[in-house]
C-alpha positions as CSV (number, residue, x, y, z in Angstrom):
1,X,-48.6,339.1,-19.5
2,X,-46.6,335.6,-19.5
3,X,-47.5,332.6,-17.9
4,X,-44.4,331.2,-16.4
5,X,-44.7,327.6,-15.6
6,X,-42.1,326.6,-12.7
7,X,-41.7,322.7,-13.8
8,X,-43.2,322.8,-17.2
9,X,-41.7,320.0,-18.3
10,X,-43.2,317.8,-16.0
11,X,-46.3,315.5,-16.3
12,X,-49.2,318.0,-16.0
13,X,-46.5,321.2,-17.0
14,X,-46.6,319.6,-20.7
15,X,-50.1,319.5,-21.0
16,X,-51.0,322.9,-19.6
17,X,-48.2,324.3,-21.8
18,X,-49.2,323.1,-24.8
19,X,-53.3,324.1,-23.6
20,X,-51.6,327.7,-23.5
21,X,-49.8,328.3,-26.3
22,X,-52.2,327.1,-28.4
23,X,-54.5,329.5,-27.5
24,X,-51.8,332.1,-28.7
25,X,-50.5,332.8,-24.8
26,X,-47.0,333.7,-23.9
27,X,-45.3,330.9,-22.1
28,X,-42.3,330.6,-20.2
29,X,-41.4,326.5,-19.4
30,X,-38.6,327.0,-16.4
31,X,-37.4,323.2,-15.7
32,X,-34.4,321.6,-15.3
33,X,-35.2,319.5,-18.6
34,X,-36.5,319.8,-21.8
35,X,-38.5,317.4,-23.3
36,X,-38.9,316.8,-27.0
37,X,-42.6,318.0,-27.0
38,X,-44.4,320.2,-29.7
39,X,-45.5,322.4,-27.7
40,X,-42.0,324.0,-26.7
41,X,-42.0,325.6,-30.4
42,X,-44.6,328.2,-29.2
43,X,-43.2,328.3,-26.0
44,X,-39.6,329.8,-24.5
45,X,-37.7,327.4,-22.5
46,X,-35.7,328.7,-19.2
47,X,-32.9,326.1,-17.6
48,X,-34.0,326.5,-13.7
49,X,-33.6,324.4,-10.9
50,X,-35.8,325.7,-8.3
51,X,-33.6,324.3,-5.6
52,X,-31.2,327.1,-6.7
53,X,-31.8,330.8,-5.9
54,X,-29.6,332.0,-8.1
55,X,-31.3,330.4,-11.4
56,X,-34.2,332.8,-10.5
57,X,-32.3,335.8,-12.3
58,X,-32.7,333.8,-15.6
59,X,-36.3,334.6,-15.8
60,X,-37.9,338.5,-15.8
61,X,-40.9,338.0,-13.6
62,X,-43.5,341.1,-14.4
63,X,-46.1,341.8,-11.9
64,X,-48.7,341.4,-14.2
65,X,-47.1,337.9,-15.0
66,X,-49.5,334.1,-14.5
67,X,-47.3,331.6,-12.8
68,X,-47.9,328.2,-12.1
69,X,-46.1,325.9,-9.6
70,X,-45.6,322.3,-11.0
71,X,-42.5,321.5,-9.8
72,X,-42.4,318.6,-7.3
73,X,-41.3,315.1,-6.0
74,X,-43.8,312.5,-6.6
75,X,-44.1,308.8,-5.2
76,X,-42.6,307.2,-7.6
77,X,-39.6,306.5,-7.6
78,X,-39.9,304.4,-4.2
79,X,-37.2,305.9,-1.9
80,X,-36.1,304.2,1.0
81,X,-37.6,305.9,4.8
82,X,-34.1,307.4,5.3
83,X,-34.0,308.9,2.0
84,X,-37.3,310.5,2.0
85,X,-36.6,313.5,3.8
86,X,-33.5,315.3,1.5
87,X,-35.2,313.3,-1.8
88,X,-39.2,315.6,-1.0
89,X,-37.7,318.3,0.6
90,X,-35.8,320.4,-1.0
91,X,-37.9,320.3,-4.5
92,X,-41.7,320.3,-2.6
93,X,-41.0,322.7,0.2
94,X,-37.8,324.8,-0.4
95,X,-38.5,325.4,-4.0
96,X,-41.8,326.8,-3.6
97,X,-40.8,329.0,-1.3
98,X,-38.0,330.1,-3.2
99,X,-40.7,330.6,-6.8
100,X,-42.9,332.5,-3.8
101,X,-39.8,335.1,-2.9
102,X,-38.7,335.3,-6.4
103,X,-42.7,336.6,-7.3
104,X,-42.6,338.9,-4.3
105,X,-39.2,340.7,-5.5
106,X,-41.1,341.2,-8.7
107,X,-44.4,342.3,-7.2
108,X,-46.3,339.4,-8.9
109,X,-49.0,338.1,-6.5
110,X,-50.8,335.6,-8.3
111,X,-50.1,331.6,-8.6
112,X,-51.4,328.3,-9.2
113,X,-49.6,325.7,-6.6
114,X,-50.2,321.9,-7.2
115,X,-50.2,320.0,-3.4
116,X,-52.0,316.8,-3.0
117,X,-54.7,314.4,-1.4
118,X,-52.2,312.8,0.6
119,X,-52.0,315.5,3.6
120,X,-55.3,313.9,4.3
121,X,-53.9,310.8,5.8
122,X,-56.4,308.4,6.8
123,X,-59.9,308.8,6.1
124,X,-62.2,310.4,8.5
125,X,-65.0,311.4,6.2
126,X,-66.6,309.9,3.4
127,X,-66.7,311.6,0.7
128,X,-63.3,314.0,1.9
129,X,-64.1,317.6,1.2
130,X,-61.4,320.5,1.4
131,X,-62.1,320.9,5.4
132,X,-61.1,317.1,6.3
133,X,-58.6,316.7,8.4
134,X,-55.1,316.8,7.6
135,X,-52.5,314.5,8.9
136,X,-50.1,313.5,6.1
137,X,-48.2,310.0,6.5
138,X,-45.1,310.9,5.3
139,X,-42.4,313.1,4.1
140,X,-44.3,313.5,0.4
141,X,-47.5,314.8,2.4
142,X,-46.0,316.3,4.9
143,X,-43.4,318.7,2.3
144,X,-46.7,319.6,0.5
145,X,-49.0,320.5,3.7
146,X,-46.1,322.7,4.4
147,X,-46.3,324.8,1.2
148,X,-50.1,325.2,1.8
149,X,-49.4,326.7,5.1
150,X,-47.0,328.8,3.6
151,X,-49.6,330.0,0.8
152,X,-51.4,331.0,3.6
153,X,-48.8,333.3,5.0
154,X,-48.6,334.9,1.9
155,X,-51.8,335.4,1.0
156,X,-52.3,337.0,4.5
157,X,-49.5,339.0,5.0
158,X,-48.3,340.0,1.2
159,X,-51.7,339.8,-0.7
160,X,-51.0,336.8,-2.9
161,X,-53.3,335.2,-5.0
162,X,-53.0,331.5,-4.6
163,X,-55.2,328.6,-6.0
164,X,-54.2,325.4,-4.6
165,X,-55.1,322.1,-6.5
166,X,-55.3,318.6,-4.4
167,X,-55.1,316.1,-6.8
168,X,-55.6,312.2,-6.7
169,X,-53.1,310.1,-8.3
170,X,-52.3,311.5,-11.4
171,X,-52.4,309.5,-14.6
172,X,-52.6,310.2,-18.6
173,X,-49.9,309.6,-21.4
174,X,-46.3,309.2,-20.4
175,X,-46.6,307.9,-16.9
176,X,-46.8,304.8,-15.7
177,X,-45.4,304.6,-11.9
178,X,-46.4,302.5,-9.6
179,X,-48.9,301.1,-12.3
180,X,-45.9,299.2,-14.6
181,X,-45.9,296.8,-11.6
182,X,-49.5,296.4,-11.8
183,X,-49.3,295.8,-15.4
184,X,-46.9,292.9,-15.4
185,X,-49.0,291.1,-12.8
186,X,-51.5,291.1,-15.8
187,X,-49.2,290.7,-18.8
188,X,-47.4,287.5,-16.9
189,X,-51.2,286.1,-16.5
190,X,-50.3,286.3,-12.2
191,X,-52.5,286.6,-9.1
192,X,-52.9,290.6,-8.6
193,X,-53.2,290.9,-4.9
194,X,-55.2,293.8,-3.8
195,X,-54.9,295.5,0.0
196,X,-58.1,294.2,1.6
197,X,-61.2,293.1,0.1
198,X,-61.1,295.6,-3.2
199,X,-64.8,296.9,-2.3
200,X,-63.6,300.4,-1.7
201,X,-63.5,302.8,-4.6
202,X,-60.2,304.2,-5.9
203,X,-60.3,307.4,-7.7
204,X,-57.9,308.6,-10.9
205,X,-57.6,312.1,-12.1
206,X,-56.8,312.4,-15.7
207,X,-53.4,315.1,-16.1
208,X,-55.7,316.3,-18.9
209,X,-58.2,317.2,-16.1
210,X,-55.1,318.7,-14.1
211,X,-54.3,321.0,-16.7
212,X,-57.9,322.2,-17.0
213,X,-58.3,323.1,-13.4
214,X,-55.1,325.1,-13.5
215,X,-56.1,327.2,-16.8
216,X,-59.7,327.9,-15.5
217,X,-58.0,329.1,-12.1
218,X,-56.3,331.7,-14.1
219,X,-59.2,332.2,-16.2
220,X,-61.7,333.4,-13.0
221,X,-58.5,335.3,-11.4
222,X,-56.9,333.1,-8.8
223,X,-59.0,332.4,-6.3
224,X,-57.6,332.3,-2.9
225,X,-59.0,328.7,-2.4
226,X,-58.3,325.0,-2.4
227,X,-59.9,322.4,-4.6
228,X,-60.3,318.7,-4.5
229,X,-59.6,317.0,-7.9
230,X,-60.4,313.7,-8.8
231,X,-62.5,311.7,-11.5
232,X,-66.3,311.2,-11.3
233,X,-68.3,308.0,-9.4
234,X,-64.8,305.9,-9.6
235,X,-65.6,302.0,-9.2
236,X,-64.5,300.1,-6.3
237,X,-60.7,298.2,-7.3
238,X,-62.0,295.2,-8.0
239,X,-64.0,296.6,-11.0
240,X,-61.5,298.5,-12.1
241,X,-58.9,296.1,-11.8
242,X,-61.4,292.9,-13.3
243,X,-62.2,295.5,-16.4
244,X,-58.3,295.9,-16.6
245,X,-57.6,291.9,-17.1
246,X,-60.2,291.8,-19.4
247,X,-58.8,294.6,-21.9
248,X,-55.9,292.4,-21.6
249,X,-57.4,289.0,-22.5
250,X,-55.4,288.3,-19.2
251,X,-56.1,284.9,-17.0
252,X,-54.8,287.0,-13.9
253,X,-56.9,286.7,-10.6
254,X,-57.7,289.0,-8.1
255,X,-56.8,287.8,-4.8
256,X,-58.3,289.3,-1.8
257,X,-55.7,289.9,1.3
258,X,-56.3,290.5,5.2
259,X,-55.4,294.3,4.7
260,X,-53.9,295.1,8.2
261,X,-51.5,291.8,7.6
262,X,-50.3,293.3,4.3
263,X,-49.7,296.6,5.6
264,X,-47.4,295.3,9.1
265,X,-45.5,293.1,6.3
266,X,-45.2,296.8,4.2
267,X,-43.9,298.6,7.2
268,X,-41.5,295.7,8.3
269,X,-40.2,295.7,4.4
270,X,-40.1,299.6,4.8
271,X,-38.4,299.4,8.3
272,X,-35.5,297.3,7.2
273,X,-35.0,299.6,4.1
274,X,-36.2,297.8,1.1
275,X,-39.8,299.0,0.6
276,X,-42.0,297.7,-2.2
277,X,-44.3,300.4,-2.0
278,X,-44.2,303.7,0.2
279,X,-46.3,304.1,3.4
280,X,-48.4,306.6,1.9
281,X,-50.0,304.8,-0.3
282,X,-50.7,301.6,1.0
283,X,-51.3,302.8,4.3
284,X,-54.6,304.2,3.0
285,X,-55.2,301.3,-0.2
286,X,-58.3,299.4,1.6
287,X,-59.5,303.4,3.0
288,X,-62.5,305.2,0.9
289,X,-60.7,307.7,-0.5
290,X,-63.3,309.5,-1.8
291,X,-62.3,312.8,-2.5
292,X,-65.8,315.5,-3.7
293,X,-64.9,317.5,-6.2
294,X,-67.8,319.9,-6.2
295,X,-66.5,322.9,-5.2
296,X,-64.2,323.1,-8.4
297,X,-67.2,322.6,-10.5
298,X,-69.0,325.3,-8.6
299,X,-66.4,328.0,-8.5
300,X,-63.9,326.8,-11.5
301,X,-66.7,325.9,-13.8
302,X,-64.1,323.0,-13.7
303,X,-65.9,319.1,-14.6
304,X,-63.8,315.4,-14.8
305,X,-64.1,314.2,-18.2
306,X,-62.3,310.8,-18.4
307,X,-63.2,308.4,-16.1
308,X,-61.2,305.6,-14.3
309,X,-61.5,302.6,-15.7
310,X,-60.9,304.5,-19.2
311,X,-58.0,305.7,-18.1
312,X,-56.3,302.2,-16.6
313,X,-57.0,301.0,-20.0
314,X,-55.6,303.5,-21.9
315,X,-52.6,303.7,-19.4
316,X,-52.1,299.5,-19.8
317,X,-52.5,300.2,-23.9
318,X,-49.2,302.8,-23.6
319,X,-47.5,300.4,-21.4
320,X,-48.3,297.6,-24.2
321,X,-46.8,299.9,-27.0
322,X,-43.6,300.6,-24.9
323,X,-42.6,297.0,-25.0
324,X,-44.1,295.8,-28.2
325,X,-42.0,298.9,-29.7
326,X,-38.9,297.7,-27.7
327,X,-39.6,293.9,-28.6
328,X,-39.9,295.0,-32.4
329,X,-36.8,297.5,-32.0
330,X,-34.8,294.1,-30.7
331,X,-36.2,291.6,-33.3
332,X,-34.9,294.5,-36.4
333,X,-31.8,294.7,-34.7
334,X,-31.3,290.7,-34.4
335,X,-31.8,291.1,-38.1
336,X,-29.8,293.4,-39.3
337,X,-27.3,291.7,-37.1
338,X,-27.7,288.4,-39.3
């Protein structure tokens, strides 16, 4: 069997990848790039663009075959609201069905499919298990509830196999986001303003966590469930964000805000097309978002190893490298220029 990894080049794709081969698996990356990683030495690397039906042909799906969907439109880059639409769309919704048809064709039934927290929407529960309501936000939720209903239709009436994995925001080596803005707040010693009081917890999941859940999905055979992942006992923001300035030696402040008054300024920015941050996410920023992650650790045998704060940190450490490196790579340049 293969394990063919639609978006393998991607964030979490890279990690589970590597987690593969290096347990001697046969892996197929299919992505429409290819990174410069190790792990693509052990692994074969497809061209596909899952938008395109036709690239489909490039790969030999077997029945017996593992396949994995990681392909998707995140977040970040901010997109303007009448952007959103043809920028989630096409990737989120109509690629996954098109990696769903192309496994049917080939009689393989069983795939991991990476949604997210956000077709939540606002929270109703605290903590949110996998029966809270659902009532995305936004185009990014709404593309992704979509492909869960259509797991369901195929699990019902073709007998797939699908394990569906809602992670938090995803963080780990090699993506920043919507954090680089965060971290020149703290590097330029400025006021970091949080969306309401910063009481409520805000919960991480590591992409090294990410790639765990999808391996030990294939591992127990592809159980037709859908699992909550996030970190364990997050802080509330304004721990994690005081711990932040302080690995920085930092002289930022936090700064409380009114959080409905943020968010009407947020939708009048986002109204007149020049959004700062998307709906989704501030919409819920001052909401315990408390996803339990239980049922993964039950069924999956799955656990969250790294915890939040850890993870900031580390993420501020790599964003410090990137510009020392670039600030170094200017200074030898000025000098060999002289």
């Amino acid at each position: 069997m293969k394990h063919i990894l639609f978006g393998g080049d991607g964030f979490v794709g890279r990690v589970l990848a590597a987690k593969l081969a290096n347990e001697g698996e046969t892996v197929i990356v299919a992505d429409i790039n290819q990174g410069a990683c190790a792990h693509y030495a052990k692994c074969e690397w497809v061209h596909l663009d899952v938008t395109q039906k036709t690239d489909f042909g490039k790969i030999d799906i077997a029945a017996e075959d593992a396949v994995y969907n990681l392909s998707a439109k995140m977040l970040s880059p901010i997109v303007t609201r009448a952007e959103r639409h043809d920028f989630f769309w096409p990737v989120n919704y109509y690629g996954t069905l098109n990696i769903l048809e192309a496994m049917e064709k080939a009689g393989a039934t069983n795939l991991v499919h990476f949604t997210t927290d956000m077709i939540y929407g606002h929270t109703k529960t605290v903590p949110m298990y996998e029966d809270h309501p659902v009532h995305p936000l936004g185009e990014y939720g709404e593309s992704k509830l979509e492909t869960e209903n259509l797991s369901a239709k195929w699990r019902a009436e073709k007998g797939f196999n699908i394990s569906l994995f809602r992670p938090r925001l995803i963080i780990g080596p090699g993506r920043l986001g919507i954090l680089e803005k965060l971290f020149k707040l703290v590097d330029h010693h400025l006021p970091v303003p949080m969306i309401g009081s910063g009481k409520n917890p805000y919960q991480f999941i590591s992409v090294f966590d990410c790639a765990d859940a999808a391996y030990l999905a294939w591992k127990v055979g592809f159980p037709n469930e859908a699992y909550n992942l996030g970190s364990k006992n997050p802080p509330s923001v304004r721990k994690l964000l005081g711990r932040l300035i302080e690995e920085a030696g930092s002289k930022s402040i936090l700064i409380p805000t009114p959080g409905w008054a943020v968010k009407r300024t947020l939708d009048l920015l986002d109204l007149i097309n020049f959004p700062i941050m998307d709906p989704e996410q501030y919409l819920i920023a001052d909401e315990e978002c408390l996803l339990d992650c239980s049922k993964a650790e039950r069924e999956l045998g799955w656990q969250a190893r790294y915890s939040d704060d850890d993870m900031l940190v580390a993420a501020y450490r790599e964003y410090r490298q990137k510009i020392d490196g670039e600030k170094a790579s200017d200074t030898n340049s000025l000098k060999k220029a002289a």
